[in-house]
TIGU-487847 format. One line per 3 residues: number of its first residue (from 0); their letters; for each residue x, y, z of C-alpha. Coordinates in steps of 0.25 Angstrom, whole numbers, plus 5000, padded with zeros to 4 digits. Example, Ala and Ser with C-alpha at 12.3 -4.5 7.8 and 13.67 -1.06 7.14 Angstrom:
REM TIGU-487847
0	as	5049:4982:5031  5055:4996:5029
//
This chain:
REM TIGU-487847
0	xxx	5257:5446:5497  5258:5448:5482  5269:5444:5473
3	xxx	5281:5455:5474  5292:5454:5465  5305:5452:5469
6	xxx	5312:5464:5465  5321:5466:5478  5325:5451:5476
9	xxx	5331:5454:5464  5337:5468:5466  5344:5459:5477
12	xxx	5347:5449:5469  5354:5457:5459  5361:5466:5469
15	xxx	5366:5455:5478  5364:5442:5473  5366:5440:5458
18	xxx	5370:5455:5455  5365:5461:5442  5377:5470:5439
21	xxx	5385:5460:5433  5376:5460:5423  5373:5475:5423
24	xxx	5389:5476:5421  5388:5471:5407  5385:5483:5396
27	xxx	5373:5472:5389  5365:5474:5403  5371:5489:5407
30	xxx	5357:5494:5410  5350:5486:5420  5358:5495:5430
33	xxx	5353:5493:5445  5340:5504:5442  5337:5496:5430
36	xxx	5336:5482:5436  5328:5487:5447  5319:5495:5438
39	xxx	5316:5481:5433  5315:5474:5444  5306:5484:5451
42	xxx	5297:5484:5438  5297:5469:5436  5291:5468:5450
45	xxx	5281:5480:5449  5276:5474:5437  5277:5459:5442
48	xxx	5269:5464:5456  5259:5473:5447  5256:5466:5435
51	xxx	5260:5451:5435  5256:5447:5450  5241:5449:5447
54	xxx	5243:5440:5436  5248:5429:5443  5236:5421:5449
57	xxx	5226:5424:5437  5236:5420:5428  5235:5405:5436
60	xxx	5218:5404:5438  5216:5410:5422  5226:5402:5415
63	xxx	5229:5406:5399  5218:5400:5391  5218:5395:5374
66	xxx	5205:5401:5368  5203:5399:5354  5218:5400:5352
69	xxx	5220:5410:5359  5227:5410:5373  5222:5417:5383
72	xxx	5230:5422:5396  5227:5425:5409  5220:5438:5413
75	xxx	5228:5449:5414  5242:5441:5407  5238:5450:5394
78	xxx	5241:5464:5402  5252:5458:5411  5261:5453:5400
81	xxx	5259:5466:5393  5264:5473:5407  5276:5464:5405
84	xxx	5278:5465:5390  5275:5482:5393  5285:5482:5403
87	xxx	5296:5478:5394  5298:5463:5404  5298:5456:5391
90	xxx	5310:5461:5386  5317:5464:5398  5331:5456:5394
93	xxx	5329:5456:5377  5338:5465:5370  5335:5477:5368
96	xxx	5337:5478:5353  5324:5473:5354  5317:5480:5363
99	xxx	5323:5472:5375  5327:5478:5390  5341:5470:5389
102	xxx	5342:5469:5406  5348:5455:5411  5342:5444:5411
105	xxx	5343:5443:5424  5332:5456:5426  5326:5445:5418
108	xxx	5324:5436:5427  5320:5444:5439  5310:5449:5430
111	xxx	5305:5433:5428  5305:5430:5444  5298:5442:5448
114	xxx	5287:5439:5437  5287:5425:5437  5284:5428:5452
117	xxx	5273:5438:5447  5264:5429:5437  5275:5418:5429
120	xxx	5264:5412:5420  5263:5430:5413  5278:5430:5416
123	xxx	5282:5417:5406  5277:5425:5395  5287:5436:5393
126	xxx	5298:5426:5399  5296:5416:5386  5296:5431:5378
129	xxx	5310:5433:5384  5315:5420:5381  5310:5421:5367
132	xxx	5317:5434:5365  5332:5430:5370  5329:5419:5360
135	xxx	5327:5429:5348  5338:5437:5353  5347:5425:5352
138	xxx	5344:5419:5339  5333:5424:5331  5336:5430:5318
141	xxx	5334:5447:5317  5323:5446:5311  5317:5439:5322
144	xxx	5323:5447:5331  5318:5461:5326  5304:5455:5324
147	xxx	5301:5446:5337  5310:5453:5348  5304:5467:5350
150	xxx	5289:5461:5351  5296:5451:5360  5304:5458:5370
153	xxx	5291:5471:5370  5281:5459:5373  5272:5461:5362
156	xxx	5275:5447:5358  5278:5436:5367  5287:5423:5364
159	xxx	5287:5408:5368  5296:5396:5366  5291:5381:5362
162	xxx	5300:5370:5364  5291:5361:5368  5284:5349:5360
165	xxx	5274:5338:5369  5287:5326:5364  5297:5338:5367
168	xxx	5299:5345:5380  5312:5345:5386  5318:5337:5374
171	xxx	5313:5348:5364  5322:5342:5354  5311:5332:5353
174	xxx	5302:5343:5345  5294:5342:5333  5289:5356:5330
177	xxx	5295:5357:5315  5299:5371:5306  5298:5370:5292
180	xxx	5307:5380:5286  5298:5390:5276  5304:5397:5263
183	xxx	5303:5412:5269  5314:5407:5280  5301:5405:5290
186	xxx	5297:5391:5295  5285:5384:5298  5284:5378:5315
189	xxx	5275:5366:5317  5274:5358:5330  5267:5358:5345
192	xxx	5274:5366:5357  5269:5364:5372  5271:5372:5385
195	xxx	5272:5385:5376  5273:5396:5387  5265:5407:5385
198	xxx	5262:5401:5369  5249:5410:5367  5244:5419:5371
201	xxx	5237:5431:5370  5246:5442:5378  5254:5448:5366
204	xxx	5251:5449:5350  5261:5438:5347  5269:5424:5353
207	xxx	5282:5421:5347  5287:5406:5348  5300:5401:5348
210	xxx	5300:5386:5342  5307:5375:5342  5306:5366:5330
213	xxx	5313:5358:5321  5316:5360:5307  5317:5349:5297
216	xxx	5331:5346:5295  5332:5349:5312  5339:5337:5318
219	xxx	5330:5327:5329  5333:5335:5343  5336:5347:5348
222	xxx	5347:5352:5338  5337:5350:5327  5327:5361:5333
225	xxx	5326:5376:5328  5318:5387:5336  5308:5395:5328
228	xxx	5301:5408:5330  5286:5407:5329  5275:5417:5332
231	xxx	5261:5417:5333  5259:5429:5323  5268:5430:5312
234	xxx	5274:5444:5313  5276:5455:5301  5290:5463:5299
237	xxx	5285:5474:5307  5281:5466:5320  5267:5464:5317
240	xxx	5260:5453:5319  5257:5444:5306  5248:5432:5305
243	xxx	5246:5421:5313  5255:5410:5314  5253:5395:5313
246	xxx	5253:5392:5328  5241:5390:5341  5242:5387:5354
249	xxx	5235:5373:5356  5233:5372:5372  5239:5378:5383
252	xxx	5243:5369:5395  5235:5368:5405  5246:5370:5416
255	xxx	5249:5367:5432  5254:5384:5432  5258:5395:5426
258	xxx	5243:5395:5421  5244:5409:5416  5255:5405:5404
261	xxx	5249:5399:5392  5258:5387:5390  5254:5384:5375
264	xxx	5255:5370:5366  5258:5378:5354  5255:5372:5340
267	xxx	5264:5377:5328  5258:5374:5313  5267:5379:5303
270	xxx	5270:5391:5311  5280:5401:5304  5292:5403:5313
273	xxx	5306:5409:5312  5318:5401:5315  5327:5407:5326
276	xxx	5341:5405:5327  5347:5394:5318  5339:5381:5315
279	xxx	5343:5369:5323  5348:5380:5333  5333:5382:5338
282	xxx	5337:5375:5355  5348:5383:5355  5340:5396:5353
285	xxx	5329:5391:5363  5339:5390:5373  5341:5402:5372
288	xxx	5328:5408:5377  5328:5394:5388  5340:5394:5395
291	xxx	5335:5409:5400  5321:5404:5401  5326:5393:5410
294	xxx	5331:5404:5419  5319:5412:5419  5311:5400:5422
297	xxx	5317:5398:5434  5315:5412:5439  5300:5409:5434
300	xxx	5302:5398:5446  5309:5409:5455  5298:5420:5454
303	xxx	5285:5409:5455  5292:5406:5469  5293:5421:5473
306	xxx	5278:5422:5470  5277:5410:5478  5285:5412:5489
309	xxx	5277:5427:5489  5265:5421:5490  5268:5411:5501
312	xxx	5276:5421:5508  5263:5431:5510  5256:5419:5514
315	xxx	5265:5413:5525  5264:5428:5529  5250:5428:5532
318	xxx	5244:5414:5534  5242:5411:5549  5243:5397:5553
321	xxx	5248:5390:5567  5253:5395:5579  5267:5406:5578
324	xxx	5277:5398:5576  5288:5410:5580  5290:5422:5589
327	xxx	5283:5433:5583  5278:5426:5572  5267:5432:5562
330	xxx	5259:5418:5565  5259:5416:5551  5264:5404:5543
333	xxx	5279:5411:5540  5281:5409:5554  5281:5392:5553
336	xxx	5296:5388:5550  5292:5380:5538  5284:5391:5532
339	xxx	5297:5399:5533  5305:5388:5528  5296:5386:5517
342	xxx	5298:5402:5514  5312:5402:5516  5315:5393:5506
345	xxx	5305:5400:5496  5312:5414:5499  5326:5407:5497
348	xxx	5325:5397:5487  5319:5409:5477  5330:5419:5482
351	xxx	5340:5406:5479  5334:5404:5463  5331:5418:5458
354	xxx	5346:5422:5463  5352:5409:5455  5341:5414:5443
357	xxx	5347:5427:5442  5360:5421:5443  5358:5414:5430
360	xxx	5352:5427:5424  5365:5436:5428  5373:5424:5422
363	xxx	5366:5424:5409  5367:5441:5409  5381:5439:5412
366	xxx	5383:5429:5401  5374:5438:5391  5384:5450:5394
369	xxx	5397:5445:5395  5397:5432:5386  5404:5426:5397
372	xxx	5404:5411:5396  5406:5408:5410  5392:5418:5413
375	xxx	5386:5408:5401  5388:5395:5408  5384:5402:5423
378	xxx	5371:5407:5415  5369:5392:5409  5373:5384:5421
381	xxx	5362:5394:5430  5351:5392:5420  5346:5378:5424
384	xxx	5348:5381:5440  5340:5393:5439  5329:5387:5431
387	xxx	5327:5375:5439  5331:5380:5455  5321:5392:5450
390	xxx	5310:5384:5445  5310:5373:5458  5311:5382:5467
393	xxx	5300:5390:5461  5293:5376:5462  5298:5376:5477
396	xxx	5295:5389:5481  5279:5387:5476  5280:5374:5482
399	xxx	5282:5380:5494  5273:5393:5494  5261:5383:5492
402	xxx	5266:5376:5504  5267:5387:5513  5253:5391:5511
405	xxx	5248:5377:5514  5234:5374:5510  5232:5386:5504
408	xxx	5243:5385:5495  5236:5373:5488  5224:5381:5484
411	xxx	5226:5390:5472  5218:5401:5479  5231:5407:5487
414	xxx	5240:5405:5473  5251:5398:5480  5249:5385:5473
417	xxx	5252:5394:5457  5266:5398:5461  5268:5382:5462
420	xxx	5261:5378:5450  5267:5390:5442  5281:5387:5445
423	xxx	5280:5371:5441  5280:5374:5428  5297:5381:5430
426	xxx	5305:5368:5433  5298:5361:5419  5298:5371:5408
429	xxx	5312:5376:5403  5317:5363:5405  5315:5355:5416
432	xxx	5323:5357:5428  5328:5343:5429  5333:5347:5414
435	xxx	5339:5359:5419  5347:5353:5429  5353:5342:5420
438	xxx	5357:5354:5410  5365:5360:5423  5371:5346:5426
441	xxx	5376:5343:5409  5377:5356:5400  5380:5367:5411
444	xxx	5389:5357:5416  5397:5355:5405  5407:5364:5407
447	xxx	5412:5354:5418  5405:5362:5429  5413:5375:5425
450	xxx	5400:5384:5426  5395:5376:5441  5407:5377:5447
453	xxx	5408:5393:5442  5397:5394:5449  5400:5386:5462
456	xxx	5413:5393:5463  5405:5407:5463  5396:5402:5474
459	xxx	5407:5397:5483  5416:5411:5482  5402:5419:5487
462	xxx	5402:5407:5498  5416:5409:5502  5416:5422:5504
465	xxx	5407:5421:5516  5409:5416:5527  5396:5414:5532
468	xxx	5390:5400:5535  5379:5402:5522  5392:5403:5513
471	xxx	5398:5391:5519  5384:5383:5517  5385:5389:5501
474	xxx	5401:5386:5500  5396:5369:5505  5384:5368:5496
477	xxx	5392:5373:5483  5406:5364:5485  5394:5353:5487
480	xxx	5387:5356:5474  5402:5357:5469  5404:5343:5471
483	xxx	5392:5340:5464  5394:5347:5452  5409:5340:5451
486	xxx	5400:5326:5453  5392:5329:5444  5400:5333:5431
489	xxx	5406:5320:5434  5394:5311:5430  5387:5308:5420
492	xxx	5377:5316:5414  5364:5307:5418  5371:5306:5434
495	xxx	5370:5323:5432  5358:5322:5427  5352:5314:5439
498	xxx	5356:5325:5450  5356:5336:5441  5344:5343:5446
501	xxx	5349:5340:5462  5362:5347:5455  5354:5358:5450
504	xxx	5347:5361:5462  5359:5360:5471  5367:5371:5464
507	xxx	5355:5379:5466  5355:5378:5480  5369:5382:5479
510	xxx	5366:5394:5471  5356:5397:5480  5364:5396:5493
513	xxx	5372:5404:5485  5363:5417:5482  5359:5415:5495
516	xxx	5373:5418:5501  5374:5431:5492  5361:5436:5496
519	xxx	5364:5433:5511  5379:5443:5509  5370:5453:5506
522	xxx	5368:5454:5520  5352:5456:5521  5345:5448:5533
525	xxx	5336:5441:5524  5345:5437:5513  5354:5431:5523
528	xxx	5342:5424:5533  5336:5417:5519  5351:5415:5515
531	xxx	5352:5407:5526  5340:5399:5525  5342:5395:5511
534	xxx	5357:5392:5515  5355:5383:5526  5341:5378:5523
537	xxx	5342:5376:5507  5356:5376:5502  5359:5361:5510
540	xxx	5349:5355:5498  5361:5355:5491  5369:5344:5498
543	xxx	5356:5334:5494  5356:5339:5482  5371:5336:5478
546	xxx	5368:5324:5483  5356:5322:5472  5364:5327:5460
549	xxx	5376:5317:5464  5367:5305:5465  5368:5301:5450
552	xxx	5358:5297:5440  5361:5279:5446  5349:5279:5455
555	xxx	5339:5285:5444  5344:5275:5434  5343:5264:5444
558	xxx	5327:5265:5445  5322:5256:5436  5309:5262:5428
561	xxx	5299:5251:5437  5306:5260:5449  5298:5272:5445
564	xx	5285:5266:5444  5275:5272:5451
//
């Protein structure tokens, strides 16, 4: 069975689960009417299904190449990103000032998952484009706006992010990329970047790099770094390319997935850049473009598992092994109770992390509309949950998919075994997840647990409205996790930090649980059967897991360094 987006997934979503007319309500996203948002979704998926699913497996056996300077992509990348550009994806949430659709971010997302699900390594192109372009939006002069965003948002050019140096990964404030300020107002960028997604290549006429460096009067750390525009041919007034700039792609990393994005170690020599937004200020403008691309990251996770579980699915369907194990059975491997178990959880974990993904979108729309604080800190404390549950249970769900096909899934010829090493790469980049989870446990819980408890009150007013033994399951794990969080806000930051990854995981159970119970009032057969399965089979992690974010940082601590020797 070939990939299929999951259009019907996401007009259910949006109908029932995390409703879109919220949003549509505000006057900023007036026109993403029902017609509209369908329109998109059903031309997302044609074009996902059509032009990015045969891309997927040659992306992964002819990886992107460094000739001569010159990257080259995989075949067929150069025509699908043009498809993409073409069809206006690019610019799908920009303003429309610029050229830009304006729709919610959360259309946004489901147009991540369903490509993601289609080919991720074509899709990380226009998503670093994206981030790039809410940047700009946010802090670069008009200038730089009037020149750079309507080649941006039309996909003629394409944009990147470098943060990161070989001595400065998630401690960027350790950087030594330096701007020399230049006499026309310009200034000249020097230094090494790695893991530079999508950093050449040769699918659009021109790559703009975002860049952080330090100035020379820039404080040691983080507050002493300012962000830089910086692209490979210097453009004219009119939007014409100019010359050459003074920067090369060295290498590209060889790579356990996502083989068809170019992952660049970029060398600056001089470069001339543009500084956005004010100096010093250059993390607080990168932010920007991260705390979204942390969400999109974990729908990256989200759609690698729906082309996983796609895949495993079609072959549980098919392959014949052992003796019926039921009444009527197909004879196939779906009939084996593991394999089904193993399904189940597929099908219900993804359910559970693309509802609490477009959860934080809707937050972030809502925020963006209304200027409401308490939407902001819902959007913020969201953020790192959906990154990291998305992204592991991406990991989970290919996990499994290579399992179900048993010998055959760890041969490359059935394709099973990419899902799993595409998808490795989410829970790393964007910030680790263990980093996410100790930003949910100190900054999102500054506010004393305001935002959590927000949160937890909602999900125990849908609980207590039913009756039903699902809600009463859902009412039990959130007064649990409750308990935690009130625990919790009582330590002492390292004690949080120690259990702050069980503590992110458990509220994402709930927020599963949760979802699950909304979908299962809907009154469908199948929303209530995998409802239940996901309730009563998944949801209980969360008493171990409360368990684990209450232990406390003592036990770590007491291991002595001999104690981990090997």
């Amino acid at each position: 069975m070939p990939y299929q987006a999951p259009v019907s997934e996401y007009q259910f979503i949006f109908d029932q689960v995390v409703p879109l007319a919220p949003v549509v309500a505000n006057e900023c996203f007036s026109e993403a009417t029902q017609d509209l948002t369908d329109a998109v979704l059903n031309e997302c998926g044609k074009m996902c299904n059509t032009v990015m699913v045969p891309l997927q497996r040659p992306g992964d056996l002819n990886p992107a190449k460094l000739e001569n300077g010159v990257v080259r992509t995989s075949p067929g990348f150069i025509d699908g990103y043009v498809a993409i550009a073409q069809g206006g994806w690019v610019g799908i949430s920009a303003t429309p000032a610029h050229g830009g659709m304006g729709l919610p971010l959360a259309l946004n997302t489901a147009m991540h998952d369903m490509m993601c699900g289609a080919c991720i390594s074509l899709n990380l192109c226009p998503l670093l484009s994206q981030g790039q372009i809410e940047a700009l939006e946010n802090h670069a002069s008009a200038y730089l706006q009037n020149l750079y965003l309507p080649k941006l948002i039309s996909g003629e050019w394409t944009g990147t992010m470098n943060l990161t140096e070989p001595q400065a990964g998630s401690d960027v404030g350790a950087l030594s990329s330096k701007a020399e300020p230049q006499v026309d107002g310009t200034y000249k960028i020097s230094g090494q970047k790695i893991f530079i997604t999508w950093g050449e290549h040769d699918v659009a006429e021109n790559i703009c790099h975002l860049v952080l460096a330090r100035l020379p009067d820039g404080k040691p750390g983080p507050k002493g770094i300012s962000l830089f525009l910086v692209p490979k041919f210097i453009p004219n007034a009119d939007g014409s390319l100019g010359a050459r700039n003074d920067l090369r792609c060295v290498s590209l990393e060889h790579k356990l997935g996502i083989h068809g994005s170019p992952t660049a170690v970029m060398e600056f020599s001089g470069a001339k850049g543009w500084l956005v937004g004010q100096e010093h200020n250059g993390m607080a403008c990168m932010f920007t473009m991260m705390n979204n691309a942390r969400l999109a990251v974990g729908m990256q996770g989200v759609g690698v598992a729906e082309g996983a579980y796609q895949h495993a699915l079609a072959y549980a369907m098919d392959r014949k092994q052992g003796r019926p194990m039921i009444a009527g059975g197909t004879g196939a491997i779906i009939d084996h109770a593991d394999v089904r178990r193993m399904l189940a959880q597929m099908k219900s974990e993804i359910f559970a992390a693309r509802a609490i993904g477009v959860a934080c979108a809707v937050a972030i729309d809502m925020s963006k509309a209304t200027g409401d604080a308490d939407w902001l800190a819902r959007a913020a404390f969201l953020t790192p949950i959906a990154k990291a549950f998305g992204s592991d249970i991406g990991v989970v769900v290919a996990d499994l998919g290579v399992q179900i096909h048993g010998g055959m899934g760890f041969v490359e010829e059935t394709a099973a075994a990419q899902y799993l090493r595409d998808v490795r790469i989410t829970p790393i980049y964007e910030g680790t997840n263990g980093i996410q989870a100790m930003d949910l446990v100190a900054r999102k819980m500054a506010d004393g647990g305001t935002a959590a408890y927000a949160l937890m009150d909602d999900i125990e007013a849908l609980a207590a409205a039913s009756s039903s033994t699902l809600a009463r399951a859902v009412l039990d794990a959130t007064a649990e996790l409750r308990a935690t969080t009130e625990w919790l806000l009582t330590q002492e930051l390292n004690d949080r930090f120690a259990g702050a990854v069980a503590y992110q995981k458990a509220f994402a159970r709930v927020l599963g649980g949760h979802f699950h119970l909304i979908a299962a009032m809907s009154g469908e057969g199948k929303r209530i059967r995998m409802a239940t399965f996901y309730i009563n089979s998944l949801l209980p992690e969360y008493t171990a897991l409360c368990a684990q974010a209450r232990a406390g940082s003592r036990d770590l601590y007491a291991l002595e360094l001999d104690d981990f020797a090997a």
